[in-house]
C-alpha positions as CSV (number, residue, x, y, z in Angstrom):
1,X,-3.4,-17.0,9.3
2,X,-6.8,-16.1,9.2
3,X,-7.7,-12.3,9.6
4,X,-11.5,-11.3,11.0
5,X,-13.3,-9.5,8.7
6,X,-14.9,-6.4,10.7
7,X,-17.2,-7.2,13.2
8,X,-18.2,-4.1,14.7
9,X,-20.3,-1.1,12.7
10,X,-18.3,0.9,10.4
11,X,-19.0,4.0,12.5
12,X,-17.8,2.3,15.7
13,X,-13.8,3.4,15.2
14,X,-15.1,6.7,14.3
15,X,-16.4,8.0,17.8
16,X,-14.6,10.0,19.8
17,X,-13.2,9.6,23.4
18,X,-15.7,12.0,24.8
19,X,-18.9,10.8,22.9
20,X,-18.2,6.8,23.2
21,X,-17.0,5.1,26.2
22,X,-13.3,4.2,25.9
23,X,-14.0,0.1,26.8
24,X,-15.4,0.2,23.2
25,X,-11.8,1.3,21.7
26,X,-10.2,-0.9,24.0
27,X,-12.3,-3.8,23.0
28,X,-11.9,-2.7,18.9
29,X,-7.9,-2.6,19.4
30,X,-8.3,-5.9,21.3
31,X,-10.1,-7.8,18.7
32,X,-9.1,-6.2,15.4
33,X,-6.2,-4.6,16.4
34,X,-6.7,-1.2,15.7
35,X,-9.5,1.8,16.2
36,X,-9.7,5.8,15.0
37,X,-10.5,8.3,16.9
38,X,-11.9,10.3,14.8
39,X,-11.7,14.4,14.7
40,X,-10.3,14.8,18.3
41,X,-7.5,16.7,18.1
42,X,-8.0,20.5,18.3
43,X,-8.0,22.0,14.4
44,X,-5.4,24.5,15.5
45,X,-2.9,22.6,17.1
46,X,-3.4,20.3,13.6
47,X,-2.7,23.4,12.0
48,X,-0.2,24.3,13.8
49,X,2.0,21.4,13.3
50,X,1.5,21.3,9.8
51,X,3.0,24.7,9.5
52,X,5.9,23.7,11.7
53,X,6.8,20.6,9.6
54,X,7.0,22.8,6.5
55,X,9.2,25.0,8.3
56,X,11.5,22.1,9.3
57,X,11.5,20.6,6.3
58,X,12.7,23.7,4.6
59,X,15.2,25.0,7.1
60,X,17.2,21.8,7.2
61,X,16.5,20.7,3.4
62,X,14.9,17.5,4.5
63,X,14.0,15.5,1.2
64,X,12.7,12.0,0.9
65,X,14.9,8.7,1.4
66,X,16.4,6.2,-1.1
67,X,15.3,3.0,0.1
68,X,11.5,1.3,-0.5
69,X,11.0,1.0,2.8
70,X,11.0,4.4,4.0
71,X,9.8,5.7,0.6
72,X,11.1,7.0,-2.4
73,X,8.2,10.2,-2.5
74,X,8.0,9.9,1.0
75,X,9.6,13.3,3.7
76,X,10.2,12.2,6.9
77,X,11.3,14.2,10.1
78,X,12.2,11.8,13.1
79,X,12.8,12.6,16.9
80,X,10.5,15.5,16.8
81,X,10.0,15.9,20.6
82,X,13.8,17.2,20.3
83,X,11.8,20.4,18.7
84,X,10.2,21.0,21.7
85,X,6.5,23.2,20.9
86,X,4.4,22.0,19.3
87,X,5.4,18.3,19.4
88,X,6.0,17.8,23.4
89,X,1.4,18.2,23.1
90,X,1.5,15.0,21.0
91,X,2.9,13.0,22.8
92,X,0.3,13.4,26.1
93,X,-2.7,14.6,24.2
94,X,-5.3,14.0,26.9
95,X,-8.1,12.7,23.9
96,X,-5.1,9.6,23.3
97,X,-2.4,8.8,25.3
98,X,-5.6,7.1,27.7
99,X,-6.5,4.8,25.2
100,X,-2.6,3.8,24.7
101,X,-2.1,3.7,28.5
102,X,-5.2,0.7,28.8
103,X,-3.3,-1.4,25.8
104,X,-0.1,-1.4,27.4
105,X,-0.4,0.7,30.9
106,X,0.5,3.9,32.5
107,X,4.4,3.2,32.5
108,X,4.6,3.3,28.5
109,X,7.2,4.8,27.1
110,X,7.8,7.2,24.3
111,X,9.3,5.0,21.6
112,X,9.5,7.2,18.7
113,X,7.5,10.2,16.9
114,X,8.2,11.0,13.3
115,X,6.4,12.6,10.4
116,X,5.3,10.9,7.5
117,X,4.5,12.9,4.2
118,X,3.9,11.3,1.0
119,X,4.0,13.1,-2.2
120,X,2.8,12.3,-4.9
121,X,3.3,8.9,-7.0
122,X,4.8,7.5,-3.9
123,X,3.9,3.8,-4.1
124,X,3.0,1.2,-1.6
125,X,5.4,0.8,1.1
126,X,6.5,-2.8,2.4
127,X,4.2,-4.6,5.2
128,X,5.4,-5.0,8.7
129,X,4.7,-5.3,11.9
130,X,6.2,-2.2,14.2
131,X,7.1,-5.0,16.6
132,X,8.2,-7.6,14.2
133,X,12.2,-7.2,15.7
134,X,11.4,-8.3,19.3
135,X,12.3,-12.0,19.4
136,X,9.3,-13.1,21.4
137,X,6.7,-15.9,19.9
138,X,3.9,-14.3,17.9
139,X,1.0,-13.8,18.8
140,X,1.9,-12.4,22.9
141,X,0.5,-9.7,25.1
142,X,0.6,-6.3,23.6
143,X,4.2,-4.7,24.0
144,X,4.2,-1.9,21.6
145,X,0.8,0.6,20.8
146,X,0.9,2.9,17.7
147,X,-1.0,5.9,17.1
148,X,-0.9,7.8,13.8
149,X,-2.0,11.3,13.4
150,X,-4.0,13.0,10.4
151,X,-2.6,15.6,9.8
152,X,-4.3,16.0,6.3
153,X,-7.1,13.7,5.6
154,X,-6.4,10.4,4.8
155,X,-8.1,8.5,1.9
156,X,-7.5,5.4,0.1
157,X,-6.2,7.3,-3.3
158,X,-3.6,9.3,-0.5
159,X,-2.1,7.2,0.8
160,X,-4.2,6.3,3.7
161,X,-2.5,3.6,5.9
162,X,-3.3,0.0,5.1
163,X,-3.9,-2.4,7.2
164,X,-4.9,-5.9,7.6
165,X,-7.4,-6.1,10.6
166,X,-7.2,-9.3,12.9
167,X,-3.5,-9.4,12.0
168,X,-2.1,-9.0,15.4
169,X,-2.9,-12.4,16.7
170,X,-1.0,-13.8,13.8
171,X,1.5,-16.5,14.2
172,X,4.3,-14.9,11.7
173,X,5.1,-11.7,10.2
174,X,4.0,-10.2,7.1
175,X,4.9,-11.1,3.8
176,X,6.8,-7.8,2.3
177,X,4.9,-7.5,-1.2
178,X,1.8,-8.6,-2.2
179,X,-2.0,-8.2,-1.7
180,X,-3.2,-9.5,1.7
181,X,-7.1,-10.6,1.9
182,X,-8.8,-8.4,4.0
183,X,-6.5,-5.7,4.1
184,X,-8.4,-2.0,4.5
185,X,-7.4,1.2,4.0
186,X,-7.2,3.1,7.9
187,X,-9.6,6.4,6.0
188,X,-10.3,9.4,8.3
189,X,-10.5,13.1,8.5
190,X,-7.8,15.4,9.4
191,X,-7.4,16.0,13.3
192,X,-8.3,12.1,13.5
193,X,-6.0,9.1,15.1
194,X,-5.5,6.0,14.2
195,X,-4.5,4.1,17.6
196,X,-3.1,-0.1,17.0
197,X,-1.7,-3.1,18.4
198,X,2.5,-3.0,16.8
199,X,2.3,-6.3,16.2
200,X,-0.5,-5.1,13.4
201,X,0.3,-5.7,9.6
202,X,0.1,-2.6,8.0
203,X,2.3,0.0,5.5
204,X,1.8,3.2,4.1
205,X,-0.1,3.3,1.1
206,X,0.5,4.4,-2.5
207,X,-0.8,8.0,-3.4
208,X,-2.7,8.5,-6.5
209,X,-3.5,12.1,-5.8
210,X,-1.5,16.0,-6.5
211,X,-1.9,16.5,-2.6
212,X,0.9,15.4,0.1
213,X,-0.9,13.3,2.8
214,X,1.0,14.3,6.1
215,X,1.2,12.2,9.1
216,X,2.9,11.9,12.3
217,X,3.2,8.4,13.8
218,X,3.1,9.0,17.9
219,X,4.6,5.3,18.9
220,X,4.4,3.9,22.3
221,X,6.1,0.9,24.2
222,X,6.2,-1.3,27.0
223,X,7.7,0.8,30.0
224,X,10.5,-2.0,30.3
225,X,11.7,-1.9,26.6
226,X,14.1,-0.3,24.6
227,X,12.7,2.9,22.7
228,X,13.3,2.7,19.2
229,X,14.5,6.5,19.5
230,X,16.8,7.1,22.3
231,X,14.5,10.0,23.8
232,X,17.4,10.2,26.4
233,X,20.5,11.2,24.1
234,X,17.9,12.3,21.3
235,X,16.2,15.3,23.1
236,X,18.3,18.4,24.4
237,X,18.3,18.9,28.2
238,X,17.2,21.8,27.5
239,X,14.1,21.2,25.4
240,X,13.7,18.2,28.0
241,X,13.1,20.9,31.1
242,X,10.4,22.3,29.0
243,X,8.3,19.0,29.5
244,X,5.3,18.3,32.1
245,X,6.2,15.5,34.4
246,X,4.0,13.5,32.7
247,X,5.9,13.8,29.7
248,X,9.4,13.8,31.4
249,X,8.6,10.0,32.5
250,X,7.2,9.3,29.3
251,X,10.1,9.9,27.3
252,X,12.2,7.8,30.1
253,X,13.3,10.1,32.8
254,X,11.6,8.2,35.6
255,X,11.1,4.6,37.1
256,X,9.2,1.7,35.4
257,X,7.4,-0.1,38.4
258,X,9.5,1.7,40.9
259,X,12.7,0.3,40.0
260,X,13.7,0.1,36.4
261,X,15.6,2.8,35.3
262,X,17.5,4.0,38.5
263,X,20.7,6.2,38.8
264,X,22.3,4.7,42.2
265,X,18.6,3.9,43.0
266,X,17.4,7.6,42.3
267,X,15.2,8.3,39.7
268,X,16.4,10.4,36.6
269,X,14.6,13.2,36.8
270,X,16.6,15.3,39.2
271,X,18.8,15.7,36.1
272,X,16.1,17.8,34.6
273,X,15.1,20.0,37.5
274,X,18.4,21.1,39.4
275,X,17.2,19.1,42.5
276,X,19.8,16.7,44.8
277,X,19.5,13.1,44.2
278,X,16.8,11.0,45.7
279,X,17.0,7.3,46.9
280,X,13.6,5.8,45.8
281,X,14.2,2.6,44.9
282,X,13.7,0.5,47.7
283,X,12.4,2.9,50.4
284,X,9.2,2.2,51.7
C-alpha cells in the first residue's frame, strides 16, 4: 500500500468551519482521510467537560485497563451520552456533526463516545482501523466517520493521535506494531477536532510528558449499521428524554431512510415522548 504524502498546505486542516468552506474538509477527508478543525469548540464547554470527566473518574474509581490495546496509562470512560449534560452537546455540535453528515449522510448514527486520557509513560497503542471488523473488501465507500476531541492540546510528545494519511484506500489492515512510512502525528490545540475516514490507520500515541492528554473520541456510523455502543439499552430513558430530536435519531430512536428501524412500522421515538404510536412506514 502506498500512503500520499500531504498534498494540501499544512494550514489547510487547521481552518475552521466558519472561516473555510466545508468542500475543502470534505475534499481533505476524501483524499487523505482525515482533517482538524481546529479551535471550534467553545473554551467553556471544553472546560466544562474536562471538569466533568474528573468528576466521573473519581466518583466511580475509574482507573486505566490491563490490556495494550486500550492502554496500560490510559483512563477511559465509555457510553458517556448515558451522563446526559454536558456530553448530549457533543454529539450534535453544530461546528461538526456537518462535516460527519457529508462523509456518510444525515441518517448517521451515534456509534460510540468515550474519553481517552493518557497519563504519563503510556506507550504507543496498537494500529487499527475503527472499521477493520466489518467484513466488506477494503478499500469501499465510507461506512464509519470518527471525530476526536482536544480536550487538552495534543502534541507529538502527548500523545497526540497518529496516523498514517492516505491509509483509508488501503487494500488490508494495519500491521499491529511497527513504524509505518508516512505516519504523522494528528497535533492541535485544545477545543480543536480531528474529523476521519474509520477505515484510517491510526492509534493513540505514546506520552513523553508529566501532563495527561485528554480526549473524547465522538464516533459516527452508517445509519444502517450496528452501533458499536448500544445507545438504545446503553442510555437511560430518562437521560434519553432530555435529548433534541436531532440527537434522539442520532443515537437510533428514529428511521433510517424511512424504514429501517420500525416498531410495527412506527418509529421509536414515541417511546421517548409519551405520544400513541404512529404508522410511518409505508404511508405516503
Amino acid at each position: 500500500m502506498s500512503c500520499s504524502a500531504l498534498s494540501l498546505e499544512p494550514t489547510l486542516a487547521s481552518m475552521t468551519l466558519q472561516s473555510f468552506n466545508i468542500e475543502k474538509h470534505v475534499k481533505r477527508i476524501e483524499q487523505d482521510g482525515y482533517t482538524i478543525l481546529e479551535s471550534v469548540i467553545e473554551p467553556d464547554l471544553i472546560e466544562t467537560i474536562e471538569e466533568d470527566l474528573r468528576r466521573i473518574e473519581q466518583e466511580r474509581g475509574i482507573g486505566p485497563a490491563q490490556n495494550l490495546f486500550e492502554g496500560l496509562h490510559t483512563v477511559r470512560i465509555y457510553n458517556l451520552l448515558a451522563f446526559g449534560e454536558p456530553y448530549n452537546q457533543i454529539a450534535e455540535h453544530d461546528r461538526v456533526l456537518p462535516l460527519v453528515e457529508r462523509v456518510l449522510d444525515q441518517g448517521c448514527l451515534v456509534s460510540s463516545i468515550s474519553s481517552i486520557s493518557i497519563e504519563r509513560d503510556e506507550t504507543r497503542q496498537p494500529w487499527h482501523a475503527d472499521d477493520q471488523h466489518i467484513p466488506l473488501p477494503r478499500p469501499h465507500i465510507p461506512l464509519v466517520c470518527n471525530t476526536m476531541w482536544a480536550i487538552t492540546d495534543f502534541t507529538k510528545d502527548n500523545g497526540a493521535t497518529r496516523l498514517v494519511p492516505g491509509s483509508h484506500q488501503a487494500v488490508d489492515i494495519p500491521p499491529p506494531f511497527g513504524d509505518i512510512k508516512g505516519a504523522i502525528a494528528a497535533e492541535m490545540p485544545r477545543g480543536s477536532v480531528l474529523v476521519y475516514n474509520g477505515s484510517l490507520w491510526h492509534a493513540g500515541g505514546a506520552n513523553k510528558t508529566a501532563d495527561r492528554r485528554v480526549g473524547v473520541a465522538m464516533n459516527y456510523c452508517a445509519g444502517w449499521m450496528r452501533q458499536q455502543e448500544n445507545q438504545l439499552l446503553g442510555i437511560p430513558l430518562d437521560i434519553a428524554r432530555t435529548f433534541s430530536p436531532r440527537l434522539r435519531k442520532l443515537c437510533g430512536w428514529g428511521l433510517y431512510k424511512k424504514l429501517m428501524g420500525h416498531i410495527d412500522k412506527c418509529t421509536p421515538e414515541y417511546l421517548l415522548n409519551g405520544s400513541s404510536p404512529k404508522k410511518v412506514v409505508g404511508e405516503s
